[in-house]
C-alpha positions in Angstrom: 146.6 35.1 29.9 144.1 37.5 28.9 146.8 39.8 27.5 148.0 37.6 25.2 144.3 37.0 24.2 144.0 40.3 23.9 147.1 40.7 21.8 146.1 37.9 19.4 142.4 39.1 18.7 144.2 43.2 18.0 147.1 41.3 15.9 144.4 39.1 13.6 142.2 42.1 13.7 145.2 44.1 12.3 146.3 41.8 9.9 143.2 41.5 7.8 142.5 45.1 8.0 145.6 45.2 5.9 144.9 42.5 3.7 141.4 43.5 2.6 141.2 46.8 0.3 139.7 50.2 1.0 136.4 50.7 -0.2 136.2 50.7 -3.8 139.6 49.2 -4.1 139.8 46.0 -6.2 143.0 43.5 -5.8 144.2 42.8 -9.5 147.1 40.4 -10.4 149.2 40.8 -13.0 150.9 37.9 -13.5 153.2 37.0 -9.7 152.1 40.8 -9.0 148.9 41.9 -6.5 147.8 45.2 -6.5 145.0 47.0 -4.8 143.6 50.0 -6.8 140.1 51.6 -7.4 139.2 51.4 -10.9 136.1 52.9 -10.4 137.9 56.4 -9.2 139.9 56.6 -11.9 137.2 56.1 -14.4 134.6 58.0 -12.6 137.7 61.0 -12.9 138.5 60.0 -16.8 134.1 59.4 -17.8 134.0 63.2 -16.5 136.7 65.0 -18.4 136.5 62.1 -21.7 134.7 64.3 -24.2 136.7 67.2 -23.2 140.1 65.5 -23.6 138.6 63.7 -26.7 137.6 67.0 -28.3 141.0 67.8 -27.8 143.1 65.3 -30.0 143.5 66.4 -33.4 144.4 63.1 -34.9 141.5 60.5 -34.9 143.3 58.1 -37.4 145.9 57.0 -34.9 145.8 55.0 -31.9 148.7 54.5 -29.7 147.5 52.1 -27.2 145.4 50.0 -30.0 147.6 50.0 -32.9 147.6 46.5 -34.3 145.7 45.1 -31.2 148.6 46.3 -28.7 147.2 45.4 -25.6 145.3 41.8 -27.1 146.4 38.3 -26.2 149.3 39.1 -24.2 150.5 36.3 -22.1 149.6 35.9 -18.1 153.0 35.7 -17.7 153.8 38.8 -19.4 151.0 41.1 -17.6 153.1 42.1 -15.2 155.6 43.8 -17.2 153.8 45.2 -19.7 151.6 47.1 -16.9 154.5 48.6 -15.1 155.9 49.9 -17.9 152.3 51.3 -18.8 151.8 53.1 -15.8 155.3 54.4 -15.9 154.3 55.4 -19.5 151.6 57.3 -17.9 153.4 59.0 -15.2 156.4 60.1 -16.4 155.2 61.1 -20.4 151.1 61.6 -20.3 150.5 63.4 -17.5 153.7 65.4 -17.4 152.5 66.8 -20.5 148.3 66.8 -20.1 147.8 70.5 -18.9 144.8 72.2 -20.2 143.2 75.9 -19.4 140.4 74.5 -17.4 140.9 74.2 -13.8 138.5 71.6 -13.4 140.3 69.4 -16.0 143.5 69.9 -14.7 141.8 68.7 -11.1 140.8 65.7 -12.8 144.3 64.9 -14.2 146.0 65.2 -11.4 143.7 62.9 -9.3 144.2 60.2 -11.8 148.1 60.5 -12.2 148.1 60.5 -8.2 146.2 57.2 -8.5 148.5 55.9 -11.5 151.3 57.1 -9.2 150.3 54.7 -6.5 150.0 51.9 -8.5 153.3 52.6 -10.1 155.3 52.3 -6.9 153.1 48.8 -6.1 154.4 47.7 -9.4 157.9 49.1 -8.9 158.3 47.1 -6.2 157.3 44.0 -7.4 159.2 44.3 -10.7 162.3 45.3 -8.2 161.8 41.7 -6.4 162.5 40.3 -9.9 158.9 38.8 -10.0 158.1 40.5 -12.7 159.8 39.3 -16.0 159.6 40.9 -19.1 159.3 38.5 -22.2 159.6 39.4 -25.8 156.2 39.9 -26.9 155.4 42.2 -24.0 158.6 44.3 -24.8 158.1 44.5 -28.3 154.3 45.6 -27.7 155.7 48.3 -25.2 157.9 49.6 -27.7 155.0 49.4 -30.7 153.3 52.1 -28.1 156.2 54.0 -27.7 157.1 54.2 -31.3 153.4 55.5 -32.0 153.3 57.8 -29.3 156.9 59.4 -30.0 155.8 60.0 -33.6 153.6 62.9 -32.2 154.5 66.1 -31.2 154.2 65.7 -27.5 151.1 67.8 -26.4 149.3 65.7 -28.8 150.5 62.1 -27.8 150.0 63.3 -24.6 146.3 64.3 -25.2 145.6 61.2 -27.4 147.2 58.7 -25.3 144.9 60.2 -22.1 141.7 59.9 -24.3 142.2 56.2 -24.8 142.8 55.8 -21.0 139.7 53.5 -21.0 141.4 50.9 -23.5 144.0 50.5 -20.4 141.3 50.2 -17.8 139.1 47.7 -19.9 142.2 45.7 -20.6 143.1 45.8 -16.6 139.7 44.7 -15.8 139.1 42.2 -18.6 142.4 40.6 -17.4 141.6 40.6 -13.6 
């Protein structure tokens, strides 16, 4: 008898050790989807290499993530898909092409992919599960940021659509 109480007390102890994020690690839901991911890293890692990525983009007329309000009033139901694609935006186009000559930057980047890398296998497999639909005003949105960041060479869409990395994060956060 004492085994089993034994058993039960390590299970439950188990169980919400998994449940409950790692320090500094909030649970956001976009739309059916839960995902744990520290916010505060990445931005801590983006705040200290901003001005230096900033100072880097050429082009201060254009906004790729903003342009006409890209990321505003997008439905609860649509959060979902519009953030995986995001952070697949990010993995596989930004950072691919975000090296600099400073070591230190370069440090920074790659923490922050590695983090967007994370979250992009979380959202993978809830978009896999089919819990994550894509409706039309999230698709067309996705492709309003694609179209502005494919009508930049791609160092510089690269670059620009890094700098504006906090639009994404206040977006993630106003919507948690």
């Amino acid at each position: 008898m004492k085994g089993s109480h034994l058993f039960l007390c390590l299970f439950s102890v188990s169980c919400w050790l998994n449940l409950t994020p790692t320090a500094g690690n909030k649970i956001f839901r976009f739309g059916p989807c839960r995902v744990s991911m520290s916010v505060t890293e990445i931005r801590s890692g983006f705040t200290a290499i901003k001005a230096n990525i900033q100072a880097r983009d050429p082009i201060r007329t254009l906004s790729i993530l903003s342009y006409p309000h890209s990321l505003h009033k997008i439905k609860s139901s649509d959060r979902c898909c519009i953030t995986h694609h995001l952070f697949n935006f990010y993995v596989d186009k930004v950072f691919k092409h975000c090296k600099t000559e400073d070591s230190y930057v370069n440090r920074k980047i790659s923490s922050i992919a590695n983090s967007f890398l994370s979250v992009k296998r979380k959202l993978g497999q809830c978009h896999e599960e089919n819990k994550c639909l894509c409706g039309q005003e999230s698709t067309e949105k996705f492709k309003q940021i694609l179209a502005n960041y494919e009508g930049l060479n791609v160092t510089s869409a690269a670059i620009k659509s890094l700098g504006e990395l906090d639009i994404l994060l206040d977006w993630m956060e106003k919507s948690h």
